[in-house]
N, C-alpha and C positions, 0 to 999 in steps of 0.2 A: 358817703362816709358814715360811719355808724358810730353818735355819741351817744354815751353813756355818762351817770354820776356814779363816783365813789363815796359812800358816805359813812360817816360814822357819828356812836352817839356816846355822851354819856350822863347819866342818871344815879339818882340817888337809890336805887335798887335793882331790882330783878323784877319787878311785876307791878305794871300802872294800874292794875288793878284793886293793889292793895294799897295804892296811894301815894305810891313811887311814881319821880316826875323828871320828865327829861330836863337837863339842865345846859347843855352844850351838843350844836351839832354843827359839822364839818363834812361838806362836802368839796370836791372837786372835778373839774367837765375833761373828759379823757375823748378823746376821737380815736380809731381805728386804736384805743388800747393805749395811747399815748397822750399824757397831759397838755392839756393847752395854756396852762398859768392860770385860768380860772378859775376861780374858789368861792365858796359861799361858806361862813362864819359866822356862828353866833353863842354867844352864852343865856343863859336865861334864867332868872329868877323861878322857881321852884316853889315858890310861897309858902316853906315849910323848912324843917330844921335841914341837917344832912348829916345820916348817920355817920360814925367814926370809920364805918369798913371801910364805905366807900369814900369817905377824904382821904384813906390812904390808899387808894387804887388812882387818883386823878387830880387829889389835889386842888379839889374847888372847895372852899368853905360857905358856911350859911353867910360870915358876914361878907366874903367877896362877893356872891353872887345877888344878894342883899339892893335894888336898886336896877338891876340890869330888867332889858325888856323882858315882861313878860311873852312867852310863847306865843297868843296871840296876835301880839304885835309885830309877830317878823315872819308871820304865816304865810302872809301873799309875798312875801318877797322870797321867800326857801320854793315856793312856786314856782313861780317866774323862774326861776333858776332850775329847777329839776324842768320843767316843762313838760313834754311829751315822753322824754328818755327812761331808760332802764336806767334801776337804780341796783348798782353793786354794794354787798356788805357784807362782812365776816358776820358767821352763825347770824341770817339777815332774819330769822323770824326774830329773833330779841329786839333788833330795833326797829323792824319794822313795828313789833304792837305799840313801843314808844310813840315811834312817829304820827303812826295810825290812831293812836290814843287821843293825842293833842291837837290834829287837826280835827276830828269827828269833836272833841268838847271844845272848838270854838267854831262849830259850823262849817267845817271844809270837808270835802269829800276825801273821804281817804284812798293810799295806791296798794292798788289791788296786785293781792299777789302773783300774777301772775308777769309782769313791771319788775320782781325782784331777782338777782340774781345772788345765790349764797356758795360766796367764794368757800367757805368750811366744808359745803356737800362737796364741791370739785378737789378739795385736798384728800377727803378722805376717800376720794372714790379714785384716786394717784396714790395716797400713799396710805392703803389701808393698814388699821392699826397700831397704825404710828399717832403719836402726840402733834394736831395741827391747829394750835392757838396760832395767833397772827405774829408774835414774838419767837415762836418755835420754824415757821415758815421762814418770816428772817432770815434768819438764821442759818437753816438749809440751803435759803437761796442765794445768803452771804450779802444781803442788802443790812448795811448798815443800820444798829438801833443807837446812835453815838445823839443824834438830834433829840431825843426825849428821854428824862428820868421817870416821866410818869406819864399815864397815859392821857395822850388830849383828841380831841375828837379830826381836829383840823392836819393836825400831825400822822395819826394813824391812816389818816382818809389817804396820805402821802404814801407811806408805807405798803398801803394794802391797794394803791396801784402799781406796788410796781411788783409785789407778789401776784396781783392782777394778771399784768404781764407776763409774768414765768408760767402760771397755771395754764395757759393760753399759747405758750410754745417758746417764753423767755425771749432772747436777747433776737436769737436766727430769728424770729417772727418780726421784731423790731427793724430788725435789718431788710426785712423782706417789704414792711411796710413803704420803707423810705426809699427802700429801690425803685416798689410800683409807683411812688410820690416823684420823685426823679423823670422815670419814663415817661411819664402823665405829661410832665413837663416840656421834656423834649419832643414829644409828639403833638403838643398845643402849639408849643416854635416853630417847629418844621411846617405844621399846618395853617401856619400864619396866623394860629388863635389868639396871638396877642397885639396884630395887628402895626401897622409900620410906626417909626416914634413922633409924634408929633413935630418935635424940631431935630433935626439929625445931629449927630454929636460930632463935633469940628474936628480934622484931622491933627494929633499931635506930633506928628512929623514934617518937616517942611517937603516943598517940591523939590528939593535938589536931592533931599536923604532918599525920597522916593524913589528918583530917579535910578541915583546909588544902586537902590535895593534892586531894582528891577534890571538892570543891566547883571546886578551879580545872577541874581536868579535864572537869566535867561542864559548867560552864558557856564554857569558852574553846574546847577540841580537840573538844569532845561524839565526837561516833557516829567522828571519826577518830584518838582517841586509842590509840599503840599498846600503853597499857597494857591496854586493855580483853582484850588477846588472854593477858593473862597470870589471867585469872579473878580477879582483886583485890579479894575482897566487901567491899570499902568503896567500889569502883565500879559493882558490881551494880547493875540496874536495878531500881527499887521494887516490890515484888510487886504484881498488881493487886488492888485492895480485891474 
């Protein structure tokens, strides 16, 4: 199964460069393209003001965020949670330099881009020329923006799996996944892969309804009854004398 993180960020500008500092990142653990309730959340002190633009893009204030861990303190644990996997994000170099930014100035290695996947080059390379922010995909793909007035990192990580999803062949690929999930299944049963039950589960029928049953069966459905195919030795055929 192949997991991946959806992530998103958001920050007090456009370039950590010039001093701009991530403040909130939201990620989410997706397997074969599908959430597994997974999440990783955090906000983060910025140890600096927050311009007006971007309080009104996401709505974090200096004085909320005023107190929250700093970025280095929730480094090994955003870790631990990406692990090994591909990380997904809308126009992924913007947060990738954030990301990348804050882990290199407290000593981590940062993920190399070749780990990123940027869901914006796959819309415009589907819907060239057209307008594909993560609001605008939405939209087209009629996934509800009813959950947030303003943008959150945690929230859109939601959002942009499941435009995720649509880039990748939408709903039939969903369906296709849970089919092959399905078959897996009944082919681990059939192959005894799950092994007999520890203690057998007691019949909730008595011996006489049983009885009932098999007498109807034998005499009414006989040779096309499809209980026969479940080996029901009270349908067994009479041994020969």
């Amino acid at each position: 199964m192949a997991r991946e993180i959806i992530l998103d960020t958001e920050t007090t500008g456009f370039d950590p460069k010039t001093g701009d500092r991530l403040v909130e990142i939201g990620c989410i653990e997706v397997v074969d393209f599908m959430p597994t309730g997974r999440s990783f959340h955090e906000y983060c002190d910025p140890l600096r003001d927050m311009p007006a633009e971007a309080e009104k893009v996401h709505g974090l204030s200096a004085a909320f965020l005023t107190g929250k861990p700093k970025f280095h303190e929730i480094a090994d644990k955003f870790l631990e949670f990406v692990g090994d996997s591909v990380v997904v994000a809308h126009n992924a170099a913007f947060d990738r330099s954030f990301v990348n930014f804050e882990l290199e100035k407290c000593g981590r290695a940062p993920l190399p881009e070749e780990r990123w996947i940027d869901t914006l080059a796959m819309a415009k390379k589907r819907f060239p020329g057209m307008y594909n922010s993560l609001d605008a995909l939405c939209k087209r793909f009629k996934i509800s923006l009813d959950s947030r007035d303003k943008h959150g990192a945690l929230i859109d990580s939601h959002l942009l799996a499941e435009v995720y999803l649509e880039l990748q062949g939408g709903k039939e690929r969903a369906l296709e996944l849970t089919h092959a999930v399905a078959v897996n299944a009944v082919s681990a049963a059939r192959a005894g892969g799950y092994g007999a039950r520890p203690r057998p589960l007691p019949f909730r029928s008595t011996d006489a309804e049983r009885a009932v049953h098999a007498d109807w069966v034998k005499s009414t459905l006989k040779d096309k009854a499809v209980w026969l195919k479940f080996d029901l030795p009270e349908l067994a055929p009479p041994a020969a004398e």
